[in-house]
C-alpha positions in Angstrom: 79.8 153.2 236.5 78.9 149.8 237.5 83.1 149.1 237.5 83.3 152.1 239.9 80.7 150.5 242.3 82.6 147.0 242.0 85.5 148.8 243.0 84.0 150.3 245.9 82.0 147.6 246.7 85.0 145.6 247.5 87.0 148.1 249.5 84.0 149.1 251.6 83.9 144.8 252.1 87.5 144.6 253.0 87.2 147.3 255.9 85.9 145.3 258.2 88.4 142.5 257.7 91.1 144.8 258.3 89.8 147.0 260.9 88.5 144.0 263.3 92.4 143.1 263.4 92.6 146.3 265.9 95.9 146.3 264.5 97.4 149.4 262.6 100.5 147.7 261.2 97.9 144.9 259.9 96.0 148.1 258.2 99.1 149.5 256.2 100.7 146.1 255.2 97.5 145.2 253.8 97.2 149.1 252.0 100.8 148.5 251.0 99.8 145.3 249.3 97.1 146.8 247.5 98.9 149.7 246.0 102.0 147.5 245.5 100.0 144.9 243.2 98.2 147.6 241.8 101.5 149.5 240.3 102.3 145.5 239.5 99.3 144.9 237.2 99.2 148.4 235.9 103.4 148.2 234.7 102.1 144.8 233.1 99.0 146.5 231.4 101.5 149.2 230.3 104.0 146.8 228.6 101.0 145.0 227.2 100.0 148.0 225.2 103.0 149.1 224.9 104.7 145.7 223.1 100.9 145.4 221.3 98.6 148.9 221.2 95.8 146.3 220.3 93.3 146.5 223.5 93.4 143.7 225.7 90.9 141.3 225.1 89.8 137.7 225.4 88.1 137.1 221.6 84.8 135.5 223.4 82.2 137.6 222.6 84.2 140.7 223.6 84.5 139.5 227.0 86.9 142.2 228.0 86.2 145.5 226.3 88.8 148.5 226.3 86.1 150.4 228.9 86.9 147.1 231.3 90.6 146.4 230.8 91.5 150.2 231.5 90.8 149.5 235.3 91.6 145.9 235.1 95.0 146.9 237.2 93.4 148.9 239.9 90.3 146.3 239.8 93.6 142.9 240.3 95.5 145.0 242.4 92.5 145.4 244.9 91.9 141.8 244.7 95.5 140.6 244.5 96.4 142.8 247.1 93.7 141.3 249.5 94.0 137.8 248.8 98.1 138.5 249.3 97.5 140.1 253.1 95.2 136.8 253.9 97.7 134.7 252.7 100.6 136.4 254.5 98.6 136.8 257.4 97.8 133.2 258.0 101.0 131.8 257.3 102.2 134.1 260.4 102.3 131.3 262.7 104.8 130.3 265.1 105.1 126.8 263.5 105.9 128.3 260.2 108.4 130.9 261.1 110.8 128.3 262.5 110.3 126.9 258.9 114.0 127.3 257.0 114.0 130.3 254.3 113.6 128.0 251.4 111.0 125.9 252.6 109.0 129.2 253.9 110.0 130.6 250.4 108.8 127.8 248.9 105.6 127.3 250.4 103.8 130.8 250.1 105.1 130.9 246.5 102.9 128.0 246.0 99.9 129.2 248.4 100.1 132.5 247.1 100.0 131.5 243.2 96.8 129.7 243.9 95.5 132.0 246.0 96.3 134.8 243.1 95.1 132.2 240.4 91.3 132.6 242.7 91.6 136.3 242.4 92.1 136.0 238.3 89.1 134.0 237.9 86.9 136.1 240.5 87.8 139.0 237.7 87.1 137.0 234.9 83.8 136.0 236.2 83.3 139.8 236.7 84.1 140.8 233.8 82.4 138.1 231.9 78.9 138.8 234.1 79.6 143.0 233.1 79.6 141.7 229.3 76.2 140.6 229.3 77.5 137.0 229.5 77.9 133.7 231.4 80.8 131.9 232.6 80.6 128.9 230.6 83.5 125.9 230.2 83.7 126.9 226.9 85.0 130.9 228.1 87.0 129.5 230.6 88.6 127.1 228.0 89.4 130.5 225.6 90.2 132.3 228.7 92.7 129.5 229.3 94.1 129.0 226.0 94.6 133.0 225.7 98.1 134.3 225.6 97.1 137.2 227.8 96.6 134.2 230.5 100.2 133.1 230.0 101.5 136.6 230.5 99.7 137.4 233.4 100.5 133.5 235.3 104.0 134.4 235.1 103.6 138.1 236.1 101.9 136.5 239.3 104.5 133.8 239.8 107.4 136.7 239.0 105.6 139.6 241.6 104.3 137.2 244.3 108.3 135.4 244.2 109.8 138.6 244.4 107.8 140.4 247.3 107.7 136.9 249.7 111.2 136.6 248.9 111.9 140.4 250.1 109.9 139.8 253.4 111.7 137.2 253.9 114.9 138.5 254.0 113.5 142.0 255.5 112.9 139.3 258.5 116.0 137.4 258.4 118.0 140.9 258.6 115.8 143.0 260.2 112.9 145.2 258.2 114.1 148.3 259.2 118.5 147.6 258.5 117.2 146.3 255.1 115.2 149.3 254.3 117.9 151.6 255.5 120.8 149.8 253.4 118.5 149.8 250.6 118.1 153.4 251.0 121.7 154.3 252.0 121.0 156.0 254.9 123.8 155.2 257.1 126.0 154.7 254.2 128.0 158.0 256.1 128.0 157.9 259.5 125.7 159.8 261.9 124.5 160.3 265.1 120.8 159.3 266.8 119.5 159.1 270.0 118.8 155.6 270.6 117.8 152.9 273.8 119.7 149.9 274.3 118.0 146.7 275.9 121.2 143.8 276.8 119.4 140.5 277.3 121.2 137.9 278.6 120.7 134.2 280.1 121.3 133.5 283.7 123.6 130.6 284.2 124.3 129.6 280.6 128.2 128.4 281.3 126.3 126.1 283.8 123.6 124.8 281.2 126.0 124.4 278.6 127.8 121.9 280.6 125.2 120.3 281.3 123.2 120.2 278.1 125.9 119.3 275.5 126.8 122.1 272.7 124.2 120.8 270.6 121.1 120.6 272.8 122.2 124.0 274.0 122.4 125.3 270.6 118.6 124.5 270.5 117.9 125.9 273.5 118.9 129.4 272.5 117.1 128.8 269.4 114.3 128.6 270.8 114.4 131.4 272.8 115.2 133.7 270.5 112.5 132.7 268.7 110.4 133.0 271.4 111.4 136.8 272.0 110.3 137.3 268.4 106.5 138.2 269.5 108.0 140.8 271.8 110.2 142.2 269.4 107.2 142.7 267.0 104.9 144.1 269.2 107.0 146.5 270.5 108.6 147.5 267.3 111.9 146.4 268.8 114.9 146.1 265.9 117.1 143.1 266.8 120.9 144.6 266.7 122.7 141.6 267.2 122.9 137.7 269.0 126.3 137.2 270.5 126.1 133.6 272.0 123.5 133.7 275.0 122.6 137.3 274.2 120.7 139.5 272.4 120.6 143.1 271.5 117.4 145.1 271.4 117.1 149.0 270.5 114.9 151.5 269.5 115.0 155.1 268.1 114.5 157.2 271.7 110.7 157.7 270.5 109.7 154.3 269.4 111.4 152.9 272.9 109.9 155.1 274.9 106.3 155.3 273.8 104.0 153.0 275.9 107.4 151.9 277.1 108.1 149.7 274.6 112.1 149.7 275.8 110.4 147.9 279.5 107.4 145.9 277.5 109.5 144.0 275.5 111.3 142.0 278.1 108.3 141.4 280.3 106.5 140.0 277.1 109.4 138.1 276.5 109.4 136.5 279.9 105.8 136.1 279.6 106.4 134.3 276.6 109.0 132.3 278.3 106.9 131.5 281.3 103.8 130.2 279.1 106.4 127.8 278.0 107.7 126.4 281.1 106.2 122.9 280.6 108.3 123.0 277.3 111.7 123.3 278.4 111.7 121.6 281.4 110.5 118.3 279.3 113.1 119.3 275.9 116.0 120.8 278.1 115.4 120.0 282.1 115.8 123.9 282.8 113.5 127.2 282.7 115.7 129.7 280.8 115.9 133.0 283.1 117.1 136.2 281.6 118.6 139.0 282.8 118.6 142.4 281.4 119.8 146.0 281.5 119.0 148.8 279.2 120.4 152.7 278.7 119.7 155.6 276.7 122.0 157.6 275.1 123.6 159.2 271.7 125.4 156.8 269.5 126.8 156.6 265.9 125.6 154.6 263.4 127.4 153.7 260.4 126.9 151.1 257.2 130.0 148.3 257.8 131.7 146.1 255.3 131.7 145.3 251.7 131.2 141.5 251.8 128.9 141.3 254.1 127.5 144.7 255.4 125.3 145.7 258.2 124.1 148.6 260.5 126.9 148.8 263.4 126.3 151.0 266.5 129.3 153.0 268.4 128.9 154.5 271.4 128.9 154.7 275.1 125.2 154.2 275.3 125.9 150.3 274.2 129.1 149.8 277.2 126.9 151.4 279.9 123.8 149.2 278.9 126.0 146.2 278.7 127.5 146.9 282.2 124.5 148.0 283.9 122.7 144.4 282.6 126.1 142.8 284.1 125.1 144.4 287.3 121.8 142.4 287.9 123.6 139.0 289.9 125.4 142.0 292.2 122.0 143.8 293.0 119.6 140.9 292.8 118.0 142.3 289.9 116.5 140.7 286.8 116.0 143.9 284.8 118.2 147.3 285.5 118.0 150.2 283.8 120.0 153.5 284.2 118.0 156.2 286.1 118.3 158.8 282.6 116.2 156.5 281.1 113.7 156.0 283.9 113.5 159.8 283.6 112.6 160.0 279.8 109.8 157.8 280.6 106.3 159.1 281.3 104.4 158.3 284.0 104.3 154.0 284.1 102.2 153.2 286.7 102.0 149.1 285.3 105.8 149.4 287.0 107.8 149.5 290.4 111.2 150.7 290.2 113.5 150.1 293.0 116.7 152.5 293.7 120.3 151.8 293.9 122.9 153.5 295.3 125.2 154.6 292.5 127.4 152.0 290.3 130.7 152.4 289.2 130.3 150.6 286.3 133.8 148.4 284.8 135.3 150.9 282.3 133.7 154.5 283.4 134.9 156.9 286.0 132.1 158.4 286.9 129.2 156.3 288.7 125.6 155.7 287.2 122.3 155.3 289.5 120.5 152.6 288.3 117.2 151.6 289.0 115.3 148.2 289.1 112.0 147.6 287.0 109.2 145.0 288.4 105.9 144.3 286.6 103.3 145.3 289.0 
């Protein structure tokens, strides 16, 4: 009973921390965390009894009974899981994402191993207090010296390696391609309704010349990585950087709730703009984007056996990449085609501005296109 109410006890504590994120996705990664380290501790309890049908116990005046260590993993994963989303959540910081993939590996493996190390000895003072005992340097010493302790240090190192090293490469590649390659789900081609955002920079032949290749290899860096807080909080997936571009879609419901397909590039800018002082003192320019996006059907298929990836065929992509090359010709710094402006509810944070119809390089028929300003 009293293991039940410590259970509780600590969910009911770890709402608020959650909830006062006002953040759903924060909600469910820290959910997914729990259940994932609970299926973790309870496939090592498992193999515990399994290698050694002894109960699991630390020989210090029964310390752990059988009652305890039968919710010892749903007791860790709570607390693993916890500590895990605090950890991951702090280390997503600007300043650390632009960290390389080995030093980012590197450095939550470490943060999270003594961060999960806490956790271990939270339970064991737990447990030791449920005993009728005191934590005592001579317990933790037997604790320490226990080969239970051994097995479950390397179970940390092993789980906490493994899931930081599959975010990181869900981020590298893209959350959702990874997921779906793992799954297989375009591994035959088929068809989805998707929205296409082309964003490009204005002038970049011009800058390059002027920059040098190498300073004007770090400029796109870093604005690409400053388009990643849009991407995120519009729950954009990054199809592709060619050069100065870069390629955002969305299934047709994601883009086009709380217009996510129009959000994305005004946060962007916004983004862009907070950092004007920036790039005029690194680069002597304020990168200006253009951008045009369409809605449409298009194919998706699972490409290549070396290297494979989530490739896109379709009109939808030529029309959105001609309609963004129409911006210079209409004075425009966003276009998009008037099919999507109808799909979209009513957006009265916008202004759309009409154009007489495009014959767009490559199509026989013309396309009305409309322009989108941030009221």
């Amino acid at each position: 009973m009293k293991c039940k109410m410590y259970i509780l006890q600590l969910f009911l504590q770890s709402i608020p921390i959650i909830m006062n994120s006002l953040l759903k996705d924060k909600f469910i990664f820290w959910l997914n965390m729990v259940v994932v380290w609970s299926l973790a501790m309870g496939l090592l309890y498992f193999l515990r009894r399994f290698g050694a049908p002894d109960p699991i116990s630390i020989q210090t005046n029964g310390v752990f009974t059988n009652d305890i260590s039968m919710r010892l993993p749903v007791i860790m994963g709570v607390l693993i899981g916890t500590f895990y989303f605090l950890s991951e959540w702090s280390f997503d910081l600007e300043v650390i994402n632009r960290l390389s993939f080995g030093k980012i590996l590197a450095l939550k493996t470490v943060t999270n191993f003594i961060l999960l190390q806490t956790a271990f000895w939270v339970m064991v003072s737990r447990g030791v207090t449920m005993a009728g005992e005191t934590l005592s340097l001579e317990i933790a010493k037997d604790v320490v010296d226990s080969k239970i302790f051994v097995v479950i240090l390397v179970w940390f190192i092993v789980v906490s390696t493994c899931i930081t090293f599959y975010r990181q490469v869900s981020r590298k590649i893209g959350g959702s391609i990874l997921q779906n390659m793992l799954l297989g789900k375009y591994h035959k081609p088929r068809e989805e309704e998707r929205i296409f955002l082309f964003i490009d920079l204005q002038s970049s032949t011009t800058i390059a010349e002027k920059l040098g290749h190498l300073q004007y290899s770090e400029l796109i860096r870093d604005c690409f990585a400053d388009i990643t807080s849009a991407v995120l909080k519009t729950n954009a997936e990054i199809y592709q950087y060619v050069g100065d571009e870069v390629v955002l879609c969305w299934k047709s419901k994601q883009g086009l709730q709380n217009h996510n397909c129009l959000k994305a590039f005004f946060l962007f800018q916004q983004t862009l703009d907070k950092r004007a002082d920036y790039y005029k003192k690194q680069y002597q320019v304020q990168p200006f984007f253009k951008a045009g996006a369409h809605i449409g059907k298009t194919t998706i298929a699972e490409v290549g056996v070396i290297k494979r990836d989530i490739a896109y065929y379709g009109d939808v992509l030529n029309t959105a990449a001609r309609i963004q090359g129409q911006c210079n010709d209409l004075k425009e710094q966003f276009l998009i085609s008037e099919n999507l402006q109808n799909r979209l509810e009513e957006a009265t944070e916008y202004r759309f501005v009409n154009h007489e119809e495009q014959l767009l390089r490559g199509k026989k028929e013309g396309v009305r296109v409309k322009g989108v300003k941030k009221i």
